[in-house]
VMD Tcl script that builds the backbone (N, CA, C; Angstrom):
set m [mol new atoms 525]
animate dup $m
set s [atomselect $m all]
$s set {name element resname resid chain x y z} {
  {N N UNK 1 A 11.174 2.210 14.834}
  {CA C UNK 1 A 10.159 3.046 14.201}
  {C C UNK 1 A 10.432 3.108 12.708}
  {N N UNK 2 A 9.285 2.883 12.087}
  {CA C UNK 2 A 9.582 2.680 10.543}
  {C C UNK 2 A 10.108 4.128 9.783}
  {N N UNK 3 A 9.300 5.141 10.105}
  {CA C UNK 3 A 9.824 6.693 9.628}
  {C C UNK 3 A 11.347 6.848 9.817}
  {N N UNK 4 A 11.966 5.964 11.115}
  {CA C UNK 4 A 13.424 6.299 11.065}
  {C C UNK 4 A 13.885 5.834 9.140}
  {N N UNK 5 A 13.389 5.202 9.127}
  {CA C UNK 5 A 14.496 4.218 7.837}
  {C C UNK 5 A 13.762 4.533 6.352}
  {N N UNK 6 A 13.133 5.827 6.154}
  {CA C UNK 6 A 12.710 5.667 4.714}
  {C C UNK 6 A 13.015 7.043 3.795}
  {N N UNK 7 A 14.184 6.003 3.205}
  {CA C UNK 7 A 15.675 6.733 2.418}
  {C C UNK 7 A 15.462 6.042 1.582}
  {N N UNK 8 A 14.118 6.310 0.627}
  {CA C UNK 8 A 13.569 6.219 -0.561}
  {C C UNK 8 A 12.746 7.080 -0.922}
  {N N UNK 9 A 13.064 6.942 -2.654}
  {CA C UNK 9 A 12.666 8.282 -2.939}
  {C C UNK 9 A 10.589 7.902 -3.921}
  {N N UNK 10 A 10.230 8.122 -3.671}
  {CA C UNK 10 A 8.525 8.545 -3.643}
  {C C UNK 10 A 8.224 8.573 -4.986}
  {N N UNK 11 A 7.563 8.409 -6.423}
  {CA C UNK 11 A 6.623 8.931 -7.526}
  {C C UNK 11 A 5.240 8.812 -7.004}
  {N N UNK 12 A 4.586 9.819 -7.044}
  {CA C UNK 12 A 3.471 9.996 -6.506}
  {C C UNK 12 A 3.015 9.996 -7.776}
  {N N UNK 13 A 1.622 8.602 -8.645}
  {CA C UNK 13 A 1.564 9.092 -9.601}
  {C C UNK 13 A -0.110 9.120 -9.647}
  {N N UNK 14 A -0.548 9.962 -10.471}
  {CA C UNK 14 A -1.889 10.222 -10.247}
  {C C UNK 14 A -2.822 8.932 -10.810}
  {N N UNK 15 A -3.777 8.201 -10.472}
  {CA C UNK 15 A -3.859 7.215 -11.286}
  {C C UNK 15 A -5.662 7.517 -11.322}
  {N N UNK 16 A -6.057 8.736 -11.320}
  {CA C UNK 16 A -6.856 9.441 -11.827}
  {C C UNK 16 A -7.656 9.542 -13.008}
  {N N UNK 17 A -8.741 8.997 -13.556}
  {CA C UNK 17 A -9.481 8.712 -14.681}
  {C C UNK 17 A -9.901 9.837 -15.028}
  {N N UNK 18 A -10.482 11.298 -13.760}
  {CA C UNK 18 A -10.757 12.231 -14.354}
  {C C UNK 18 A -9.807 13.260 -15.754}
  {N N UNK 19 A -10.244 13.751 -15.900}
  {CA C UNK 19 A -9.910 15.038 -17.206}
  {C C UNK 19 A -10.137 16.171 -16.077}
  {N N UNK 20 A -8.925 17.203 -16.528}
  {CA C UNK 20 A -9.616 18.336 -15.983}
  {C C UNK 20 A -10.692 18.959 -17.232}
  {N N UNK 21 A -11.144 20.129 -16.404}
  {CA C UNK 21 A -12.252 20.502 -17.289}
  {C C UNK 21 A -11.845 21.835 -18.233}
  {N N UNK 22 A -10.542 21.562 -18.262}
  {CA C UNK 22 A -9.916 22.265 -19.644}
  {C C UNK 22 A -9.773 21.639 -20.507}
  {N N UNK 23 A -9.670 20.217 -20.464}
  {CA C UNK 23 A -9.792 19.108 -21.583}
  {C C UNK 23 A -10.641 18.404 -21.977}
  {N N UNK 24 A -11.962 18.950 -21.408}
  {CA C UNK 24 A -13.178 18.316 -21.801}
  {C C UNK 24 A -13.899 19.501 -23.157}
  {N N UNK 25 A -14.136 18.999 -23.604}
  {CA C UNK 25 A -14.683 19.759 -24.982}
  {C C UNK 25 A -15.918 19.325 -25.699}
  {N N UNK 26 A -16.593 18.297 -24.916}
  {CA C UNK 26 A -18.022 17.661 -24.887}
  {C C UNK 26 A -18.193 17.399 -26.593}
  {N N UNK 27 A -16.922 17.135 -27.462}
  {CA C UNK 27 A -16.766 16.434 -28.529}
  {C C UNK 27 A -15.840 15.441 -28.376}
  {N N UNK 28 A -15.355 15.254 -29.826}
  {CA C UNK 28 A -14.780 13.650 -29.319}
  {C C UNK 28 A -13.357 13.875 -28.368}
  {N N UNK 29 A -12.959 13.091 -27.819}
  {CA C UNK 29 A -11.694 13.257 -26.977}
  {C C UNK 29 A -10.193 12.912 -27.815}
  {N N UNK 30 A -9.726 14.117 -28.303}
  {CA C UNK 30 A -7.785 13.528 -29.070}
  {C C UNK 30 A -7.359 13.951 -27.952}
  {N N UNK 31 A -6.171 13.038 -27.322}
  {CA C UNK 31 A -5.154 13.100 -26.162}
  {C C UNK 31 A -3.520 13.673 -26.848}
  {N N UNK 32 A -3.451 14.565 -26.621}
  {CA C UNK 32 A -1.859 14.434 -26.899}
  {C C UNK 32 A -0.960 13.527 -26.443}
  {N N UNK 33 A -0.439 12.249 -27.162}
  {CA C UNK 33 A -0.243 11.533 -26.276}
  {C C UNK 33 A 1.165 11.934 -25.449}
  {N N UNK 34 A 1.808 12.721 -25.621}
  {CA C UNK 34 A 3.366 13.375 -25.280}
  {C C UNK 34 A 2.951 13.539 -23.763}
  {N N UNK 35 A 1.593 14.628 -23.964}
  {CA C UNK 35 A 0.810 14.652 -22.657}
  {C C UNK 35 A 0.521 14.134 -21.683}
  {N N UNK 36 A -0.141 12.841 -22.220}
  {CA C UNK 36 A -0.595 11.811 -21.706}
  {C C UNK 36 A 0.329 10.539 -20.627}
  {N N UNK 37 A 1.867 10.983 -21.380}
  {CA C UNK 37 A 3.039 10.080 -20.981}
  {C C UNK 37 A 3.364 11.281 -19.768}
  {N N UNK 38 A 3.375 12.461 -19.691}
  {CA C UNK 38 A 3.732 13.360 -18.732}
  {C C UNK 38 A 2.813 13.304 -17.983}
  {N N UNK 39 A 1.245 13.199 -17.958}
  {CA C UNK 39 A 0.483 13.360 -16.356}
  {C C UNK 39 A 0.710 12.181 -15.809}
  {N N UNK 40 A 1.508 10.582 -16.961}
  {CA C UNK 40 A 0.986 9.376 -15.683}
  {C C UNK 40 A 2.608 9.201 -15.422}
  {N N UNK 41 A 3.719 10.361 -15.639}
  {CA C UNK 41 A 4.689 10.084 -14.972}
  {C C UNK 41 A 5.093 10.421 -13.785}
  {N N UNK 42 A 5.885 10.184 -12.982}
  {CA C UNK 42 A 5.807 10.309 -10.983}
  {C C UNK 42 A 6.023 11.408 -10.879}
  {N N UNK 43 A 5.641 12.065 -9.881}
  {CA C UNK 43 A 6.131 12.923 -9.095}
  {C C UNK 43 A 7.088 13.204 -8.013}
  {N N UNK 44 A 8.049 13.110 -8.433}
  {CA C UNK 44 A 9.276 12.488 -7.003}
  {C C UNK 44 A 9.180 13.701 -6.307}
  {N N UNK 45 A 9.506 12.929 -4.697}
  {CA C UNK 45 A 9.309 13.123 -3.490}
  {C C UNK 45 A 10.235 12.509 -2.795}
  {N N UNK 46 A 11.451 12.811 -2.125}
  {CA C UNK 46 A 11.678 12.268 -0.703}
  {C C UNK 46 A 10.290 11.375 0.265}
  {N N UNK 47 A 10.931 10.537 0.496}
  {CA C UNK 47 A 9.785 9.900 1.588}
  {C C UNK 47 A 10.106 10.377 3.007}
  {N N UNK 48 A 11.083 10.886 3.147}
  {CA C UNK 48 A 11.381 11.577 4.890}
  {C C UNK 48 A 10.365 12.634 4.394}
  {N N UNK 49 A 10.492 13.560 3.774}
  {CA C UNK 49 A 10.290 14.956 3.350}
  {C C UNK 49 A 8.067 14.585 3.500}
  {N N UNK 50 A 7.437 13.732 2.113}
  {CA C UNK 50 A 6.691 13.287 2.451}
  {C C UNK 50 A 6.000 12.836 3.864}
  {N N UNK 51 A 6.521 12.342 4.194}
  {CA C UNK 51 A 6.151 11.656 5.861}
  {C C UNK 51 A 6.132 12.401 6.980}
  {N N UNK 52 A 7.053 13.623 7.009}
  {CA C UNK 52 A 7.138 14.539 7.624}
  {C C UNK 52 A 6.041 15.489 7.372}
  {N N UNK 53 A 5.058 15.664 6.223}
  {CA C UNK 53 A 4.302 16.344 5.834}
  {C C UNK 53 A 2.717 15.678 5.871}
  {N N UNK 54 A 2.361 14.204 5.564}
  {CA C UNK 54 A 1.235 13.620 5.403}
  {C C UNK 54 A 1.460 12.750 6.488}
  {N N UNK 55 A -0.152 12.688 7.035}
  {CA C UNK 55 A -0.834 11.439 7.862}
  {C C UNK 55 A -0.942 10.627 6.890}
  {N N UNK 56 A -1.396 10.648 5.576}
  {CA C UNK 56 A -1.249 9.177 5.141}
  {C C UNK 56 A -0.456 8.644 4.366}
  {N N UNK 57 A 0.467 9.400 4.326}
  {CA C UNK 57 A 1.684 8.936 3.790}
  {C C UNK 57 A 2.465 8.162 5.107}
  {N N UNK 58 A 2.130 8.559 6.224}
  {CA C UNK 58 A 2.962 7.838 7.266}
  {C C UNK 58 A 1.988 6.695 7.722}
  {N N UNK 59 A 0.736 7.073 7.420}
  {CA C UNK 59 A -0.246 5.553 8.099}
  {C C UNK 59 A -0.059 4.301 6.737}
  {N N UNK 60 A -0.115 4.761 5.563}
  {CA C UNK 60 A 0.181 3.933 4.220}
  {C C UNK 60 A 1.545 3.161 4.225}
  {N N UNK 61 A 2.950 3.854 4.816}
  {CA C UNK 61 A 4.005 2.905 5.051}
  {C C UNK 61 A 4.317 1.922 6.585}
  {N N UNK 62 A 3.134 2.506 6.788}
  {CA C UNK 62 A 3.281 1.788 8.603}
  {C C UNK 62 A 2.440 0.516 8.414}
  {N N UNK 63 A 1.519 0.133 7.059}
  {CA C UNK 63 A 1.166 -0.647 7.307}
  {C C UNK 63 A 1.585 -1.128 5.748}
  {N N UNK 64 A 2.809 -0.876 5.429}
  {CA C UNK 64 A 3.666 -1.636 4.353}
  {C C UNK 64 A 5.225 -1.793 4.827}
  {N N UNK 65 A 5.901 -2.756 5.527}
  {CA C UNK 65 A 6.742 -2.758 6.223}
  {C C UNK 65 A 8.115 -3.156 5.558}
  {N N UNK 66 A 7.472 -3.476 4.424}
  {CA C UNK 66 A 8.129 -4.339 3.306}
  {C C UNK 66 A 9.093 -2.543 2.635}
  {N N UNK 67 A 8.200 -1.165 2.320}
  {CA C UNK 67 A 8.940 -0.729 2.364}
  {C C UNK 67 A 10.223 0.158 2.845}
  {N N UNK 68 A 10.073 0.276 4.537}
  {CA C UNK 68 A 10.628 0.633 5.497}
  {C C UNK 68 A 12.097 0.088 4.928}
  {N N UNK 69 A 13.130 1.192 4.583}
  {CA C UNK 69 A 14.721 0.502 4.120}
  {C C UNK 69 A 14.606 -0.281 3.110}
  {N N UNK 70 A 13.918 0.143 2.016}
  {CA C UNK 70 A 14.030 -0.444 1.012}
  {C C UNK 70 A 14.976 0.097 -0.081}
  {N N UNK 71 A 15.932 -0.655 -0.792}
  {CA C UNK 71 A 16.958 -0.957 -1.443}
  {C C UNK 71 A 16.674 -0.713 -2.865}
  {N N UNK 72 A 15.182 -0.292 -3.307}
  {CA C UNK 72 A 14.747 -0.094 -4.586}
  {C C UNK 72 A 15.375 1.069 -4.589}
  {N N UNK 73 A 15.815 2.051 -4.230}
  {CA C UNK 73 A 15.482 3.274 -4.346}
  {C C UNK 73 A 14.869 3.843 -4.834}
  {N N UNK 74 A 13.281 3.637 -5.284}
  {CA C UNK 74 A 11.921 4.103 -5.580}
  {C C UNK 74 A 10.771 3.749 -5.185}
  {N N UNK 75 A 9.365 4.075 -4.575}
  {CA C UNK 75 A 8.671 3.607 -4.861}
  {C C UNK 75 A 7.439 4.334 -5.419}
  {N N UNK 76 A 6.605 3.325 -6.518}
  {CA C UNK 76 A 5.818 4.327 -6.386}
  {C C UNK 76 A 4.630 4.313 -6.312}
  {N N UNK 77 A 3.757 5.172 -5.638}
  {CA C UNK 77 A 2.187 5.276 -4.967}
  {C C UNK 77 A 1.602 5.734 -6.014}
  {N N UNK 78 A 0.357 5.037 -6.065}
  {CA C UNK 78 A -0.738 5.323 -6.849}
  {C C UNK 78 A -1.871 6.366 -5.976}
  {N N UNK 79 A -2.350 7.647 -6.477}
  {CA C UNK 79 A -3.356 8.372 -5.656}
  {C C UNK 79 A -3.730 9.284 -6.922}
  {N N UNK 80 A -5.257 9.344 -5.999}
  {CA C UNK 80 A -6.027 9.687 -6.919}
  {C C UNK 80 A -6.634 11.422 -6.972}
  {N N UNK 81 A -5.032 11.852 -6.990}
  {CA C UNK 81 A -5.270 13.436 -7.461}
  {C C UNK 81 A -4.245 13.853 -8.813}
  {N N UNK 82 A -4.993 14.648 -9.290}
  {CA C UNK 82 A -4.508 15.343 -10.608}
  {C C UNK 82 A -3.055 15.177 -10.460}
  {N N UNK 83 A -2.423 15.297 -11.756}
  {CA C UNK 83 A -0.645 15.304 -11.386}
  {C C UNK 83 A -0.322 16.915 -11.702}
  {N N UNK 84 A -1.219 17.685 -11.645}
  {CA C UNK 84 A -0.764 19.359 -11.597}
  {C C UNK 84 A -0.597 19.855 -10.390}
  {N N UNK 85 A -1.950 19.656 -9.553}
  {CA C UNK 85 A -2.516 19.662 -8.048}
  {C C UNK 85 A -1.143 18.220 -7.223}
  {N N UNK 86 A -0.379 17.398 -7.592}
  {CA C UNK 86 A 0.530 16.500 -7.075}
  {C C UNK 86 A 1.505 17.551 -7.410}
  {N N UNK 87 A 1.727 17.762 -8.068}
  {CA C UNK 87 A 3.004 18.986 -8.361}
  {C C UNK 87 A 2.610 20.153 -7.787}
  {N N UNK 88 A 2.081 20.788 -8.413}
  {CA C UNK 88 A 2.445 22.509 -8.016}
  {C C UNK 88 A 1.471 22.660 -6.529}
  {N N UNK 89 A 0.904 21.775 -6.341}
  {CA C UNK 89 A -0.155 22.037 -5.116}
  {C C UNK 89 A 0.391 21.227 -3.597}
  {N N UNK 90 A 1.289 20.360 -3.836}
  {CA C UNK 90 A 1.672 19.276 -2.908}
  {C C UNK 90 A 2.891 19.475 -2.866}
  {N N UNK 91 A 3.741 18.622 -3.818}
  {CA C UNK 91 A 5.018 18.621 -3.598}
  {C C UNK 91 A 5.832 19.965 -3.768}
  {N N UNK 92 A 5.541 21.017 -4.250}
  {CA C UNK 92 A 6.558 22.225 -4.462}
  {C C UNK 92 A 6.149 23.192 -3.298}
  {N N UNK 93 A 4.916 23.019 -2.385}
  {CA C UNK 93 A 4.821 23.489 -1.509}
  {C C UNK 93 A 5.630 22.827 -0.168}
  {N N UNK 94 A 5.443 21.468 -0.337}
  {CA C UNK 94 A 6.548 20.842 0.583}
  {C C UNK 94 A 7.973 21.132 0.819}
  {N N UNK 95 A 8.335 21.511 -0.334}
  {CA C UNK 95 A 10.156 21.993 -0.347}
  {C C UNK 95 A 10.071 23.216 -0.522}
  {N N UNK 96 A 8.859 23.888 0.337}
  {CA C UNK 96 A 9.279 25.448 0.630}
  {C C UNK 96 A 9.026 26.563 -0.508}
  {N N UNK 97 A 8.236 25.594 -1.596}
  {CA C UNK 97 A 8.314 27.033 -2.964}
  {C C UNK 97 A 6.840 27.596 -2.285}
  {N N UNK 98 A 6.083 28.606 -2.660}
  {CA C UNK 98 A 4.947 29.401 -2.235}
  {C C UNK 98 A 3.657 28.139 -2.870}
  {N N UNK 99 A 2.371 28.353 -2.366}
  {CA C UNK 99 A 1.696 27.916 -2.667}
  {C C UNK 99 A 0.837 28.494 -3.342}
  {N N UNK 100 A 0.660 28.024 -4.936}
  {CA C UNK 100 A 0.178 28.720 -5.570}
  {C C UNK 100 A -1.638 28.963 -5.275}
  {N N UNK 101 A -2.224 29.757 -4.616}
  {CA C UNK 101 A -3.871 29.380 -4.518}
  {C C UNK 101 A -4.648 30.324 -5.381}
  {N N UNK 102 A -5.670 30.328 -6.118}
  {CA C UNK 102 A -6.906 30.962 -6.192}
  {C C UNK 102 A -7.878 30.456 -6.571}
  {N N UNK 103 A -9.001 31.264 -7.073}
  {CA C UNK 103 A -10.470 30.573 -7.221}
  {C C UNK 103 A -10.360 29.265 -7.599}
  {N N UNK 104 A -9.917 29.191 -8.929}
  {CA C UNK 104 A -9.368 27.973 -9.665}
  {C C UNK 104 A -8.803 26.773 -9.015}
  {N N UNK 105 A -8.201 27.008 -8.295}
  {CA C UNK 105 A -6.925 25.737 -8.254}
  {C C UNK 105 A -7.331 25.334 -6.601}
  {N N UNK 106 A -8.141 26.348 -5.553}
  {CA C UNK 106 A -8.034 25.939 -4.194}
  {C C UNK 106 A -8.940 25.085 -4.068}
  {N N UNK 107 A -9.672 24.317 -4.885}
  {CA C UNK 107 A -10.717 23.644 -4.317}
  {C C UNK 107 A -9.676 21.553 -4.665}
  {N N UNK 108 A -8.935 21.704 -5.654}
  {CA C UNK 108 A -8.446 20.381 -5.862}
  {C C UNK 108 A -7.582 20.337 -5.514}
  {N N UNK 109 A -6.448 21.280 -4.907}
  {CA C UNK 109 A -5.605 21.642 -3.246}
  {C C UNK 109 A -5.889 20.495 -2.341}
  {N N UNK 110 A -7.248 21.745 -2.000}
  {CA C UNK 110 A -7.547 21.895 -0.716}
  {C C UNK 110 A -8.086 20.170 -0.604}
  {N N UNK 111 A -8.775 19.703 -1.967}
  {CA C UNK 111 A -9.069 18.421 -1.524}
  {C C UNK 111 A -8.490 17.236 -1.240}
  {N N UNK 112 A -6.796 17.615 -2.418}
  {CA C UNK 112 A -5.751 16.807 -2.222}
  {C C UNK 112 A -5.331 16.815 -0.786}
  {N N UNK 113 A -4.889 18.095 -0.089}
  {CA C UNK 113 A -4.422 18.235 0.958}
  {C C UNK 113 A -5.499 17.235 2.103}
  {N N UNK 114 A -6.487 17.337 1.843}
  {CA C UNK 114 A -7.316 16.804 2.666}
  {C C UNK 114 A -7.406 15.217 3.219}
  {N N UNK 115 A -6.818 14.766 1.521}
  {CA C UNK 115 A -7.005 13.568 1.464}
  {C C UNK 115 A -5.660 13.110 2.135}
  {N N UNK 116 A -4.627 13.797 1.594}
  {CA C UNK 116 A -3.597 13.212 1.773}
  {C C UNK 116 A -2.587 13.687 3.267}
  {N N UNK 117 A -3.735 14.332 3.803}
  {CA C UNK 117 A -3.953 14.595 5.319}
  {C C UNK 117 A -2.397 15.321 5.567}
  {N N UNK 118 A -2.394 16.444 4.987}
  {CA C UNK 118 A -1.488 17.187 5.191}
  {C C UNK 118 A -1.539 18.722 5.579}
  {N N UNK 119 A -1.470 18.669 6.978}
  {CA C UNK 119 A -1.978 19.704 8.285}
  {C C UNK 119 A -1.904 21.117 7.509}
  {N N UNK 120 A -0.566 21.504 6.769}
  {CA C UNK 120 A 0.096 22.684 6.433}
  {C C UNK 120 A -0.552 23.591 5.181}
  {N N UNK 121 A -0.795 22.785 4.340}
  {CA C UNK 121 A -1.623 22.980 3.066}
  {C C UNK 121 A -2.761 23.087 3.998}
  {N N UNK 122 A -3.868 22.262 3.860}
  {CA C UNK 122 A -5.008 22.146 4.550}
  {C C UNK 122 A -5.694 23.988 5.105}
  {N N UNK 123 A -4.017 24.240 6.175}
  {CA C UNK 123 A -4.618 25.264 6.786}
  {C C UNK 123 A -4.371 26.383 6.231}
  {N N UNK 124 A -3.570 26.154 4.966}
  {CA C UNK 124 A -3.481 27.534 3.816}
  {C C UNK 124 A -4.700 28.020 3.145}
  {N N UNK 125 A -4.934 26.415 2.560}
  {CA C UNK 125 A -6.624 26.156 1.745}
  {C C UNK 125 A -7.768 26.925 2.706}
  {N N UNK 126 A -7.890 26.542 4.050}
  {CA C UNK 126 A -8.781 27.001 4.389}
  {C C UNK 126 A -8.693 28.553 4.765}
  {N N UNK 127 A -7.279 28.940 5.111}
  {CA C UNK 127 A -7.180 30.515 5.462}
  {C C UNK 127 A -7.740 31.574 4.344}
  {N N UNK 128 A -7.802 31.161 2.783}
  {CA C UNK 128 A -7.393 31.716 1.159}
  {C C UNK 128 A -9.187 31.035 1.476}
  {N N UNK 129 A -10.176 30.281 1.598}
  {CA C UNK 129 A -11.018 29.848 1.562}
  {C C UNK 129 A -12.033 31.183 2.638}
  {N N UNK 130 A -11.580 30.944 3.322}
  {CA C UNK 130 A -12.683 31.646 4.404}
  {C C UNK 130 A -12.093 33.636 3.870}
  {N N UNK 131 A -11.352 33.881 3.846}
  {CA C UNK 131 A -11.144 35.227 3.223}
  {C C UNK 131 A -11.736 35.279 1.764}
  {N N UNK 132 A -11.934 34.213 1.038}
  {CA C UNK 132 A -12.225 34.590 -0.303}
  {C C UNK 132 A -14.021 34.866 -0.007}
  {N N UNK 133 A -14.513 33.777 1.188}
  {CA C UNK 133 A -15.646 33.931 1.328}
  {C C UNK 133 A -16.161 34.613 2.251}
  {N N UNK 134 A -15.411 35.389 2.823}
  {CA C UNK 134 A -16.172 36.863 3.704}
  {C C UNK 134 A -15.435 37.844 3.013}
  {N N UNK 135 A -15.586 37.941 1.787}
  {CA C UNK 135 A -14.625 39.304 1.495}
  {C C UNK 135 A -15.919 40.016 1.297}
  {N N UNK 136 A -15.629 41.718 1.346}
  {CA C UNK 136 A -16.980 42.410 1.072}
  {C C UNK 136 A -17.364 42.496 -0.149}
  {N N UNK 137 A -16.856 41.527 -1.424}
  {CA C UNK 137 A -17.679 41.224 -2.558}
  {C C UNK 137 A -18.031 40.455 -2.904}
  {N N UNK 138 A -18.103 39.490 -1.852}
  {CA C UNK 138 A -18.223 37.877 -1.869}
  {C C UNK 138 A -19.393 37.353 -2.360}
  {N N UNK 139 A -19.831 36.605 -3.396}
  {CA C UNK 139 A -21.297 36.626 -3.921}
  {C C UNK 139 A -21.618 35.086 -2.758}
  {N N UNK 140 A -22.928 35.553 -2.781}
  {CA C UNK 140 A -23.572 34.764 -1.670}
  {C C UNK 140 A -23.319 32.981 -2.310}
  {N N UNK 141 A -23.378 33.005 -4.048}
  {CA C UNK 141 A -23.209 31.479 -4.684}
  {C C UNK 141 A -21.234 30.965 -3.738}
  {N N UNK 142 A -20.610 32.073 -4.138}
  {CA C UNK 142 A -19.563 31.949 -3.927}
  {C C UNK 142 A -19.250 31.094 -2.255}
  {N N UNK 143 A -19.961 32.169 -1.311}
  {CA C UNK 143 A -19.949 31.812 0.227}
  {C C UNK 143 A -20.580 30.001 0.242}
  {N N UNK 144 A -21.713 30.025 -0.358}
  {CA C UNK 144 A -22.024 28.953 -0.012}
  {C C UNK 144 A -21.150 27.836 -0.553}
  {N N UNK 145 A -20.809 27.793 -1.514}
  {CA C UNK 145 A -19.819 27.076 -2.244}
  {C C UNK 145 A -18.793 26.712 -1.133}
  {N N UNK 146 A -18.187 27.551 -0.698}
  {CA C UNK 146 A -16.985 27.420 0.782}
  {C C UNK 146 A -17.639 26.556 1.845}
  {N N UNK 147 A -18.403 27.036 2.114}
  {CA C UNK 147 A -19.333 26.471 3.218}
  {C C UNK 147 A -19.473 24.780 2.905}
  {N N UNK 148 A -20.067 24.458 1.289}
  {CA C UNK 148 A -20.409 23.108 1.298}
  {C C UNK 148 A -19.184 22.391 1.545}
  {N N UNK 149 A -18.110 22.982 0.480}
  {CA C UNK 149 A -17.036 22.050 0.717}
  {C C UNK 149 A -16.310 21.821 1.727}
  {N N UNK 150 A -16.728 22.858 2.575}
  {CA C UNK 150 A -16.118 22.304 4.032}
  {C C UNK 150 A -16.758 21.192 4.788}
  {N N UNK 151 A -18.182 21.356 4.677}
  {CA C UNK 151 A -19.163 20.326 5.404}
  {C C UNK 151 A -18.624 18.672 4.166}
  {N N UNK 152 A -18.659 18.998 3.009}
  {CA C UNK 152 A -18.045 17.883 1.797}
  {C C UNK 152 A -17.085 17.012 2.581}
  {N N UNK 153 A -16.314 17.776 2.929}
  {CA C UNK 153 A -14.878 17.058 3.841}
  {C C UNK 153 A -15.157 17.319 4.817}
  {N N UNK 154 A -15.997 16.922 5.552}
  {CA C UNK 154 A -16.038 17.231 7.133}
  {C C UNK 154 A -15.090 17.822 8.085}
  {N N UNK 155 A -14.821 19.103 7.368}
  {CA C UNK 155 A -14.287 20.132 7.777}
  {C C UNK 155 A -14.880 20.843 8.935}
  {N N UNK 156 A -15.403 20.789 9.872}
  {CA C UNK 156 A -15.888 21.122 10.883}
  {C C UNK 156 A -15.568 22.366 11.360}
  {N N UNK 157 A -14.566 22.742 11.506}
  {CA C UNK 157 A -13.577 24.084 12.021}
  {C C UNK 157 A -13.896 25.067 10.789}
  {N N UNK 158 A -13.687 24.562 9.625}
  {CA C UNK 158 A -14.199 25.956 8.356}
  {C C UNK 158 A -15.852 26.001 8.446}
  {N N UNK 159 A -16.342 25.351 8.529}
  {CA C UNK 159 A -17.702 25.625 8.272}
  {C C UNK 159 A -18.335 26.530 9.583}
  {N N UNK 160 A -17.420 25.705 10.425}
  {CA C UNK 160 A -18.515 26.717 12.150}
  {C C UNK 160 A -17.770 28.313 12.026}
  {N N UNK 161 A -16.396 28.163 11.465}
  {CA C UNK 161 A -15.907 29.528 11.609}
  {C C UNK 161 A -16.613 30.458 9.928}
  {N N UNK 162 A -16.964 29.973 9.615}
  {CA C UNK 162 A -18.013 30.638 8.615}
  {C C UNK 162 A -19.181 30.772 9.216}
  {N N UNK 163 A -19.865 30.155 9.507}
  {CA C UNK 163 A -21.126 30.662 10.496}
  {C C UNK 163 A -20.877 30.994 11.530}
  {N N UNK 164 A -20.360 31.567 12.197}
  {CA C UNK 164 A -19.471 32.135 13.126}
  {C C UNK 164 A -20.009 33.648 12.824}
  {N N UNK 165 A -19.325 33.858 11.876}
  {CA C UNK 165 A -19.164 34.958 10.741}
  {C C UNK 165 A -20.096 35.694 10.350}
  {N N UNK 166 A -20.704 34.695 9.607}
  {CA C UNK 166 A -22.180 35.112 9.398}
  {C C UNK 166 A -23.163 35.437 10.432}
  {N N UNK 167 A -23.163 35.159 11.258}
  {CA C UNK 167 A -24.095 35.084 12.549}
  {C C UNK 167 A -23.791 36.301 13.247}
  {N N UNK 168 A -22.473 36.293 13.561}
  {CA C UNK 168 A -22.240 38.448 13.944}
  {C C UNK 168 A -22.140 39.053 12.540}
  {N N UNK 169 A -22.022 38.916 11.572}
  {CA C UNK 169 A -22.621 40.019 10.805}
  {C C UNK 169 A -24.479 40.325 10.530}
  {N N UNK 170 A -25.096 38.731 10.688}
  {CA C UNK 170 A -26.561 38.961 10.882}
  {C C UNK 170 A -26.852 39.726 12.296}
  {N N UNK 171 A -26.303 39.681 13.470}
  {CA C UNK 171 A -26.177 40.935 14.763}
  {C C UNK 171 A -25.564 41.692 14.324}
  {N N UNK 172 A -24.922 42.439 13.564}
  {CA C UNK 172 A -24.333 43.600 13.594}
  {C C UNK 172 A -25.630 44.428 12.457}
  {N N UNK 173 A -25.960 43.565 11.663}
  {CA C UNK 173 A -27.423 44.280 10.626}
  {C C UNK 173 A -28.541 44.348 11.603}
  {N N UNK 174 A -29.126 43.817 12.426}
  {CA C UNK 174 A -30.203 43.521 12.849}
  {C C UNK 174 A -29.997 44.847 13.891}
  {N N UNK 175 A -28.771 44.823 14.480}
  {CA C UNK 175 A -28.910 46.184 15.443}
  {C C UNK 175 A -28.972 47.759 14.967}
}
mol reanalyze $m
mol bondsrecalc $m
mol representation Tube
mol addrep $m
């Protein structure tokens, strides 16, 4: 089994064209480049630690066999999420630090997690997701917003347990 043997260590590096939209300024674009050398540098990761955490981190080396016991002691993956959301959203939740969530930050989480098919996150995103969107000040833009991005990622389980929701609170008004 290939997961026995991978005692290499991971840069997860974002290879991401987007900007977040704190760096968009809809004038011309200056990069810091100091910056610029820090988002496209890795994100190290254990690959046990990784693999133990992502479906596609374990379907991506199962069908690279070449690195199963590899002697580089590095490798590194190209994916296409932010390197803030690869850090503070992925890997520091993996080694047990808290996961940082709110309005802001749970939607490129929740999408990383999604992508990178990692059960644990996933079901944080959606727990911090469905409470943010039945809270009793929840603006209806807000709810729906939850709702799409669950149907977005064919999230099936968040979206029915949101209409779920909605549906006994439309019986609990109607009576």
């Amino acid at each position: 089994h290939c997961g026995d043997r991978l005692l290499f260590n991971v840069g997860l590096v974002s290879s991401s064209s987007r900007t977040s939209s704190s760096s968009c300024s809809g004038g011309s674009s200056q990069h810091d480049p100091q910056q610029q050398q820090h988002e496209h540098q890795p994100v190290a990761i254990n690959a046990l630690d990784l693999a133990a955490n992502s479906e596609w981190f374990r379907a991506l080396v199962a069908h690279l066999p070449v690195l199963c016991g590899t002697d580089l002691g590095a490798v590194v993956v190209p994916c296409w999420v932010a390197r803030e959301v690869l850090e503070h959203g992925i890997v520091r939740p993996i080694y047990g630090s808290r996961l940082p969530l709110d309005p802001g930050t749970v939607e490129a989480t929740y999408r990383a997690a999604d992508a990178m098919q990692i059960p644990a996150i996933v079901d944080a995103c959606e727990a911090y997701l469905f409470d943010l969107a039945t809270a009793a000040d929840a603006e209806a833009a807000a709810t729906l917003a939850v709702f799409d991005l669950a149907v977005d990622l064919h999230r099936s389980s968040l979206a029915h347990k949101l209409a779920e929701h909605y549906a006994a609170a439309a019986q609990r008004d109607a009576a």
